[in-house]
C-alpha positions, -999 to +999 in steps of 0.1 A: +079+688-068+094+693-033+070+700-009+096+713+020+113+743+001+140+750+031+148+737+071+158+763+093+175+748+127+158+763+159+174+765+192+149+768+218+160+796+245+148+819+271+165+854+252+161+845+220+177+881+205+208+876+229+215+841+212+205+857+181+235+883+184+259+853+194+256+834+167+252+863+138+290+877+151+302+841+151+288+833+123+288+867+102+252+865+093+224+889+087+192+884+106+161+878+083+132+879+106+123+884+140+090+891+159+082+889+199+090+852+206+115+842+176+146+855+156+159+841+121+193+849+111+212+836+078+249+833+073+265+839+041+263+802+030+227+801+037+230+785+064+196+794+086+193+792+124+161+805+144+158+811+178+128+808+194+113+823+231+106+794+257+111+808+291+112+774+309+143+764+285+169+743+299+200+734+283+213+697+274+235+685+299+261+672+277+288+655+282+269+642+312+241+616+312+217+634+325+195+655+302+220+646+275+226+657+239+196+663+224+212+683+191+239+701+185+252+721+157+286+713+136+303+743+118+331+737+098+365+765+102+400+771+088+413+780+118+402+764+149+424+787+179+410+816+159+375+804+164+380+794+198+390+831+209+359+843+188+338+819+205+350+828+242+342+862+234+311+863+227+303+842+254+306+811+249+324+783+266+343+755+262+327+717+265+357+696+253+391+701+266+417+682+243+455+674+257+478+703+242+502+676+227+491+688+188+461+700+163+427+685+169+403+680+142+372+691+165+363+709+196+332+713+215+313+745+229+282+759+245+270+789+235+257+816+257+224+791+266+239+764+270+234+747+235+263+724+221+280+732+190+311+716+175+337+733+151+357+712+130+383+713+104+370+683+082+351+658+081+356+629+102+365+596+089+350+570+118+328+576+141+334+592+178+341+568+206+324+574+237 
């Protein structure tokens, strides 16, 4: 018998329900709990992210060596221009600029605090370079 029964994913941030709202429109998600200091949400997959109150909060740095990655987040999309719009609008930004030669399997964005996520269209065959 299991003794974990489920992992939720938890972003620490000074606003948690302003993230909260970011990534339940990105993601189309319901939010599942929330009290003073921490917010739950879950997609339709199940897919479960919390965000949780830390005033003193600072974002990873990546890409640059200071404060670096700590975590980020991969969500996989059918349409990565489409996501890229949705993304923008809610606030986030881009952290990856690609050359606009042709399709990209990836790209990389903060959200609103400063977290790193990556959308993708599939999975990638070798590891990144870099």
């Amino acid at each position: 018998m299991a003794l974990v029964k489920a992992g939720v994913v938890v972003l620490d941030c000074a606003e948690p329900e302003k993230l909260a709202v970011f990534y339940k429109e990105l993601l189309d998600a319901e939010e599942t709990d929330a009290t003073a200091n921490r917010v739950e949400i879950r997609g339709a997959d199940g897919f479960r992210l919390g965000f949780r109150r830390d005033v003193n909060a600072t974002p990873p740095s990546w890409p640059r060596p200071e404060n670096s990655l700590q975590a980020h987040i991969d969500f996989v999309v059918d349409d990565l221009d489409a996501t890229e719009r949705k993304v923008v609008e809610l606030g986030g930004r881009p952290l990856e600029t690609k050359d606009v030669s042709g399709p990209y399997e990836e790209r990389g964005y903060a959200d609103p605090a400063g977290h790193s996520f990556t959308v993708r269209l599939v999975t990638p065959t070798a590891p990144k370079q870099g």
